[in-house]
KOLVEX-766195 format. One record per residue (C-alpha): residue in three letters; x, y, z. Coordinates in Angstrom, 2 decimals. Layout:
BEGIN
SITE  residu        X        Y        Z
SITE     Ala        X        Y        Z
...
REM end
This chain:
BEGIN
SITE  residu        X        Y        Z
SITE     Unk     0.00     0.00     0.00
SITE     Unk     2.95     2.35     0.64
SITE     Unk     4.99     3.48    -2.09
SITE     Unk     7.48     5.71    -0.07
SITE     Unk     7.74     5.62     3.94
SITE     Unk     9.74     7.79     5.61
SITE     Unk    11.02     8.21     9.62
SITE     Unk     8.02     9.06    11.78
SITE     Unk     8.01    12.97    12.87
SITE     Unk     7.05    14.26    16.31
SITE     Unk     4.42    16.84    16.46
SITE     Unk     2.19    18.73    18.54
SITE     Unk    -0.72    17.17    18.58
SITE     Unk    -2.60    15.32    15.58
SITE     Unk    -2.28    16.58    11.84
SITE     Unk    -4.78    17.64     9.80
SITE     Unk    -6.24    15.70     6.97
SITE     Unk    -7.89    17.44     4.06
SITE     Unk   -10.52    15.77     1.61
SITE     Unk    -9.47    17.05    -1.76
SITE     Unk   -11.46    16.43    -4.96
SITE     Unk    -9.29    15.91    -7.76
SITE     Unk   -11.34    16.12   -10.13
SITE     Unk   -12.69    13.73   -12.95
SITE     Unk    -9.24    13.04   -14.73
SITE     Unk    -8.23    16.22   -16.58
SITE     Unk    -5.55    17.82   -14.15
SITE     Unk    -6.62    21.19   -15.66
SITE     Unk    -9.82    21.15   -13.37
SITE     Unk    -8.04    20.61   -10.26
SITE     Unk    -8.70    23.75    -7.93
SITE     Unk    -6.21    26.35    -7.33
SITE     Unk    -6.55    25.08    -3.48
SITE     Unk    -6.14    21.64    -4.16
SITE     Unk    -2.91    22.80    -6.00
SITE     Unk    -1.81    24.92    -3.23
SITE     Unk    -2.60    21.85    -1.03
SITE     Unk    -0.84    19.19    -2.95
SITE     Unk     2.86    21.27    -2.79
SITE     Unk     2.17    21.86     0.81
SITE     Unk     1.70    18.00     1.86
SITE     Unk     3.81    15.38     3.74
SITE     Unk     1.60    12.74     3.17
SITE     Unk    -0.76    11.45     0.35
SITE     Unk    -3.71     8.85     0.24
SITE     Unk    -4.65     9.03    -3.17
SITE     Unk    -7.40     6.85    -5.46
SITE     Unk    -7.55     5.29    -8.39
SITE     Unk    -9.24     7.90   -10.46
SITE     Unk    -6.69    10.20    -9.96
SITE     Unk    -4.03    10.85   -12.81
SITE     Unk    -0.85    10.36   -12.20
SITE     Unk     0.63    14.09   -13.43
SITE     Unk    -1.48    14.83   -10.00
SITE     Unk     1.16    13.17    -8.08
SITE     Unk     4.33    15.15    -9.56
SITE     Unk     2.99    18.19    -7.68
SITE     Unk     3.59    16.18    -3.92
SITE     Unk     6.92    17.46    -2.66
SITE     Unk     9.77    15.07    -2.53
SITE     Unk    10.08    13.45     0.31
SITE     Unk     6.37    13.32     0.90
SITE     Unk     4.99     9.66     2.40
SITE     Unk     2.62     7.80    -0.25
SITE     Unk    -0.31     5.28     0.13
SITE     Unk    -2.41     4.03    -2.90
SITE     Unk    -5.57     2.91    -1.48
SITE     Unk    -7.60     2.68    -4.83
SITE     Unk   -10.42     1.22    -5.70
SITE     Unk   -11.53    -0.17    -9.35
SITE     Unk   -14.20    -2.94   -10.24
SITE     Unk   -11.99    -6.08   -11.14
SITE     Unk    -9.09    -5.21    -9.41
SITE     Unk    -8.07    -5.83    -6.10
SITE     Unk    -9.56    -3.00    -3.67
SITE     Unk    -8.57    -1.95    -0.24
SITE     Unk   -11.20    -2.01     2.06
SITE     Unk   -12.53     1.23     3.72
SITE     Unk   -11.77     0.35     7.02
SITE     Unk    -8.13    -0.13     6.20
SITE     Unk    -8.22     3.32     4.49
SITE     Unk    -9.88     5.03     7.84
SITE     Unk    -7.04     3.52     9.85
SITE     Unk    -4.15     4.89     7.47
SITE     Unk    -5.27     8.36     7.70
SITE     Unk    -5.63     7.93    11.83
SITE     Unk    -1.84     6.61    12.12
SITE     Unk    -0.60     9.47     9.50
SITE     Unk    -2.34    12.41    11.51
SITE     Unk    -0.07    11.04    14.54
SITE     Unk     2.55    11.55    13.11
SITE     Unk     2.46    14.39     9.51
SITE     Unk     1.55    17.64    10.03
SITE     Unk    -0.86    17.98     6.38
SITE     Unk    -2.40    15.16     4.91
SITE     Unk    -4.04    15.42     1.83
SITE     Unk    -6.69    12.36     0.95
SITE     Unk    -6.92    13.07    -2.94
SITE     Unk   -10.06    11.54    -4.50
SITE     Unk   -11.73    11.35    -8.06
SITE     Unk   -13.73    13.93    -8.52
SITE     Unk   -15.53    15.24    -5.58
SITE     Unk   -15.13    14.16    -2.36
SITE     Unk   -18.68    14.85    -0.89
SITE     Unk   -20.42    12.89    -4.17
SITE     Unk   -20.14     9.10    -4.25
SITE     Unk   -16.72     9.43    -3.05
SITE     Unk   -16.70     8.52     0.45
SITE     Unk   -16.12    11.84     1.98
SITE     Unk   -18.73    12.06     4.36
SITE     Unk   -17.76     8.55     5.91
SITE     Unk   -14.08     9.57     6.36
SITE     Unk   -14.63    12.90     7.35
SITE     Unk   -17.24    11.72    10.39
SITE     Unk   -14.56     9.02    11.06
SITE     Unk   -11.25    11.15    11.63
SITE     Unk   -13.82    14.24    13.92
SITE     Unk   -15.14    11.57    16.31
SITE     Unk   -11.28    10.79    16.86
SITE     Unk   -10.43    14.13    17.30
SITE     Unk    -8.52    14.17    14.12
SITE     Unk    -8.57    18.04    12.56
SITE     Unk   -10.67    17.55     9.05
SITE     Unk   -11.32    19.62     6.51
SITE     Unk   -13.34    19.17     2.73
SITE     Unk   -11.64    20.72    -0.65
SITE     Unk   -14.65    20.16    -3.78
SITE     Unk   -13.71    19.01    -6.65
SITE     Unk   -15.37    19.32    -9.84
SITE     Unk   -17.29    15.91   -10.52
SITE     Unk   -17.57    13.46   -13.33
SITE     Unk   -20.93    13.75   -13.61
SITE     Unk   -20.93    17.55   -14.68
SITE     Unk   -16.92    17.57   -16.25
SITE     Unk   -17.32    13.72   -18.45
SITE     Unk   -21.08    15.51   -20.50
SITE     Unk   -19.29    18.82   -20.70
SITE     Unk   -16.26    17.33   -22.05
SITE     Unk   -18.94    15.63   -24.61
SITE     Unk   -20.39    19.27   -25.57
SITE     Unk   -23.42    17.82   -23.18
SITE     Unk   -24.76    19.90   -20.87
SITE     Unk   -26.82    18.37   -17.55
SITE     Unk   -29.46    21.39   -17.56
SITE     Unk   -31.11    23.55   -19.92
SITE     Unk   -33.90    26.05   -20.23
SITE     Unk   -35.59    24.37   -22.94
SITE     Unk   -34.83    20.99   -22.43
SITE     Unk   -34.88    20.60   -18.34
SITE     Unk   -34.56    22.32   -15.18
SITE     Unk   -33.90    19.21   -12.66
SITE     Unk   -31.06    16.80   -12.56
SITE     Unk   -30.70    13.77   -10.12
SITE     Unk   -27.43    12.17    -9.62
SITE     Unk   -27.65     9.31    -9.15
SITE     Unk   -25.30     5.83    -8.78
SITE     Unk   -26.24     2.99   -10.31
SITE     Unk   -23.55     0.59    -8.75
SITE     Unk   -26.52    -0.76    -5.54
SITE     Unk   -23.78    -3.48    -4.60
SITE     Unk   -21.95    -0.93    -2.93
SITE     Unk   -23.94    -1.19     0.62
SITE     Unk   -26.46    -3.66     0.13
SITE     Unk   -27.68    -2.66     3.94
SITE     Unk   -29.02     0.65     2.36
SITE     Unk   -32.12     0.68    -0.04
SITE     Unk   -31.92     0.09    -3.92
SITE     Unk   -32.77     3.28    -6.06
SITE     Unk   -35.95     3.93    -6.90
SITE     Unk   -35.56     3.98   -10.75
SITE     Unk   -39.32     4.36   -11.53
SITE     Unk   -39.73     7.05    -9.02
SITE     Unk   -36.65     9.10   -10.62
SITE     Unk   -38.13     8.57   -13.98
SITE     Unk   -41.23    10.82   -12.68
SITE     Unk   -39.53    13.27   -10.58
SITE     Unk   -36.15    14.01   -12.44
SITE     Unk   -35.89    16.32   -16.02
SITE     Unk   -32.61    14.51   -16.70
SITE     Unk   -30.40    12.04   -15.14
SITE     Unk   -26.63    11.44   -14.37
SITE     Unk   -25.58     7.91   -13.64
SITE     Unk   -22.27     7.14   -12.23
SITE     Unk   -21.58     3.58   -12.14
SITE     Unk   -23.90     2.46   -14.06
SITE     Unk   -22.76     0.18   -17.01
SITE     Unk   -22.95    -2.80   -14.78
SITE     Unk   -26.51    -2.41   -13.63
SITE     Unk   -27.26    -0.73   -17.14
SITE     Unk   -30.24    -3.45   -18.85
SITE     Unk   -32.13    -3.10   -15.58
SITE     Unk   -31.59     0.43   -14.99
SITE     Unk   -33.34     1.35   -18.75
SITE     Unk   -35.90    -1.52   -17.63
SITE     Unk   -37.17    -0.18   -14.53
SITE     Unk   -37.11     3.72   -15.90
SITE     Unk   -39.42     2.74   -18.98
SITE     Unk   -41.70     0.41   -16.33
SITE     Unk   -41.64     4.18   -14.44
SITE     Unk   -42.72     6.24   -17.36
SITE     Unk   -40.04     7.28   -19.37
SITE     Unk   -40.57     7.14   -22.92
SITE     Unk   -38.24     4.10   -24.64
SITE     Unk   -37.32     7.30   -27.29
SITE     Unk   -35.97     9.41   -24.65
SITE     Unk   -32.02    10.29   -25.52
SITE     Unk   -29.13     8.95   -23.45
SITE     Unk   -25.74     8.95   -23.80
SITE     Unk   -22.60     7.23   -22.14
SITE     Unk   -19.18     9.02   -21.82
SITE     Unk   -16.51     6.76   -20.98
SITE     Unk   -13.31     7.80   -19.48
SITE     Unk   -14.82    11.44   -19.50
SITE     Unk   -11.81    14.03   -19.65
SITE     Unk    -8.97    11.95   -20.26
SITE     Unk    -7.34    10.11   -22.77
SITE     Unk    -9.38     7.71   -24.16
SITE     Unk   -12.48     9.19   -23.72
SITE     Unk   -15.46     8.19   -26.55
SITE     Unk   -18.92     8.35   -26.42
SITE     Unk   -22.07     7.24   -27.71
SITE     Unk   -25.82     9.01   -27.87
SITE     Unk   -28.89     6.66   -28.25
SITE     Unk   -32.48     6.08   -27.45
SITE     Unk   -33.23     4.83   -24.49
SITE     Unk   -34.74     1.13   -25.73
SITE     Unk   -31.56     0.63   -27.63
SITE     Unk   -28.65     2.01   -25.36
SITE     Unk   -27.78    -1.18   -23.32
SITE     Unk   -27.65    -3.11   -26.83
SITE     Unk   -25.40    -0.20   -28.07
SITE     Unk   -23.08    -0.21   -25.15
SITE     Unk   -22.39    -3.77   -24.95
SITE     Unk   -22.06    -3.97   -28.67
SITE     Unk   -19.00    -1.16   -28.90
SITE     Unk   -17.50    -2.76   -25.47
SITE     Unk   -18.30     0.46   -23.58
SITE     Unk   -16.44    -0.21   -20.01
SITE     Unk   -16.00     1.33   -16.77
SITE     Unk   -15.50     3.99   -15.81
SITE     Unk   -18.58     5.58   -17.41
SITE     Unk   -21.22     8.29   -16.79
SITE     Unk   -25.15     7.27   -18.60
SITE     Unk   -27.02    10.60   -19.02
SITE     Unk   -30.72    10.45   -19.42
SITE     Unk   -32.95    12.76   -20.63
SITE     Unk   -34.13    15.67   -23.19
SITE     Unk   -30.35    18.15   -22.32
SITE     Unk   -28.99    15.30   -24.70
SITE     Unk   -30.17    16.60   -27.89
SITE     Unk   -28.73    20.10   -26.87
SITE     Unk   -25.14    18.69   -26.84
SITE     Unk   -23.35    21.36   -29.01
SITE     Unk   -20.17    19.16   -29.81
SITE     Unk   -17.92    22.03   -31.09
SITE     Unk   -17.91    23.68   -27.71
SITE     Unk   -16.07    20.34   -25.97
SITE     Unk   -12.93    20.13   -24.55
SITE     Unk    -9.77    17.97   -25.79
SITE     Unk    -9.58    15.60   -23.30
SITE     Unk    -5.96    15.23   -21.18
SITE     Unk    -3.11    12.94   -21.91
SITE     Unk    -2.66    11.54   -18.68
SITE     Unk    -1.80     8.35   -17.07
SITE     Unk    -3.99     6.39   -14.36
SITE     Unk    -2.85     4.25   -11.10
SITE     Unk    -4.57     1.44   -12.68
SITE     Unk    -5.29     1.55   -16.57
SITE     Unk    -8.30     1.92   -18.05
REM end
C-alpha cells in the first residue's frame, strides 16, 4: 500500500487531513486550493481515479499510500483506508486524501470525514469538480437547460456498494427528475433502462454514455433509451462511465467540448 515511507516525525498534537477532490481526470480542473494543497503535503492517500501528473505536484520526500479502488481489481477495504489516515495524523503535520472527482459525491467523503472528527482528528473538505458535470461537458453535453430541463438527479447505479441501504428507486426518478446522471452504471445498465421505462419514461428518450470522461481515451455514444444497453455492450463500452438520461442530450453542441488530457492512471483503463 505504501509506495514511499519515511522516519516518523514528532508533532504537537494530531495533523490535519484534508478531503481534496481531484477532479474527474483532466488535471486542468483541479482547484487552485487543491494545488496549493498538494505542494504543501507530507503525506498522500490518493485513489484510483486520480491521474498520475497529479502526483508530480507532492513534494519530494512526501509519504505515499495508494488505497484505490476499481471494479476487477483488487480494492482496499474502507476500514483499512480510515485507519491509514488515523496513524498518518499522529505523526504528519498535512495530509491530503486526494479523491476522483468530488469528495462529498459518491466518493466517500462524508464517511471519512465523520470518522477522523469523532477521533479528534482536525478535518477539513476541498470540492472538486465531478464526473458527472466535467465527463457531459467534455462531450459538448450539458446536464441542464432552459428548454430541455430544469432538474437533474445524480444518481449511482452501482446498488452493490452497501447492500444494507435501499436500492434506487428507478421508476420514481423517472417521474420526478428532467434529466439524469448515472455514475456507475454500465454494470446495472439493462435493468436500470428496464425499470425507468416500467416508471414512465418514454423508450425514445435520448441517453448517452461518456466513458473515461476528460482523459485520454475518452469516446462516447448518444442513443435512445430502448436501444442504449444493446449499443453499449455492442462497442465494449467499459467502466469507468457516466449514462445521461434525458431531453439536455439533444442540446449537446459538440464544437464547444474540450480535448480531453493525456494523462496516465494508477490502474489503466
Amino acid at each position: 500500500m505504501t509506495d514511499e515511507t519515511l522516519a516518523p516525525t514528532a508533532i504537537d498534537g494530531p495533523g490535519t487531513v484534508y478531503l481534496v477532490g481531484a477532479g474527474p481526470g483532466d488535471p486542468d480542473l483541479l482547484t487552485l486550493r487543491a494545488h496549493r494543497l498538494l505542494q504543501q503535503c507530507d503525506a498522500l492517500v490518493y485513489d484510483a481515479l486520480v491521474p498520475t501528473a497529479l502526483l508530480d505536484l507532492v513534494p519530494e520526500g512526501c509519504e505515499r499510500h495508494f488505497v484505490g479502488k476499481r471494479r476487477g481489481h483488487h480494492s482496499v477495504p474502507q476500514p483499512s483506508t480510515n485507519a491509514v489516515l488515523r496513524e498518518l495524523a499522529g505523526r504528519r503535520r498535512l495530509i491530503v486524501r486526494l479523491k476522483g472527482g468530488d469528495p462529498f459525491l459518491f466518493g466517500r467523503g462524508g464517511e471519512e470525514a465523520a470518522h477522523l472528527a469523532a477521533h479528534g482528528i482536525p478535518v477539513q473538505v476541498v470540492p472538486g469538480v465531478t464526473a458527472g458535470i466535467a465527463a457531459p461537458a467534455y462531450a459538448g453535453i450539458p446536464v441542464t437547460h432552459r428548454r430541455a430541463g430544469s432538474s437533474v438527479t445524480f444518481v449511482t447505479g452501482h446498488e452493490e456498494i452497501d447492500k444494507r441501504r435501499p436500492g434506487v428507486d428507478w421508476r420514481g426518478l423517472a417521474r420526478s427528475s428532467d434529466g439524469l446522471v448515472i455514475y456507475m452504471g454500465l454494470h446495472n445498465l439493462r435493468h436500470i433502462v428496464a425499470e425507468l421505462i416500467a416508471g414512465g419514461l418514454a423508450p425514445t428518450t435520448p441517453a448517452a454514455v461518456i466513458q473515461q470522461g476528460t482523459v485520454r481515451g475518452q469516446r462516447h455514444l448518444v442513443a435512445t433509451l430502448e436501444v442504449l444497453a444493446d449499443r453499449v455492450e455492442a462497442e465494449a463500452f467499459a467502466s469507468p462511465s457516466i449514462v445521461v438520461v434525458g431531453a439536455v442530450v439533444q442540446e449537446r453542441v459538440s464544437s464547444c467540448a474540450p480535448s480531453p488530457a493525456d494523462v496516465a492512471m494508477p490502474i489503466p483503463f
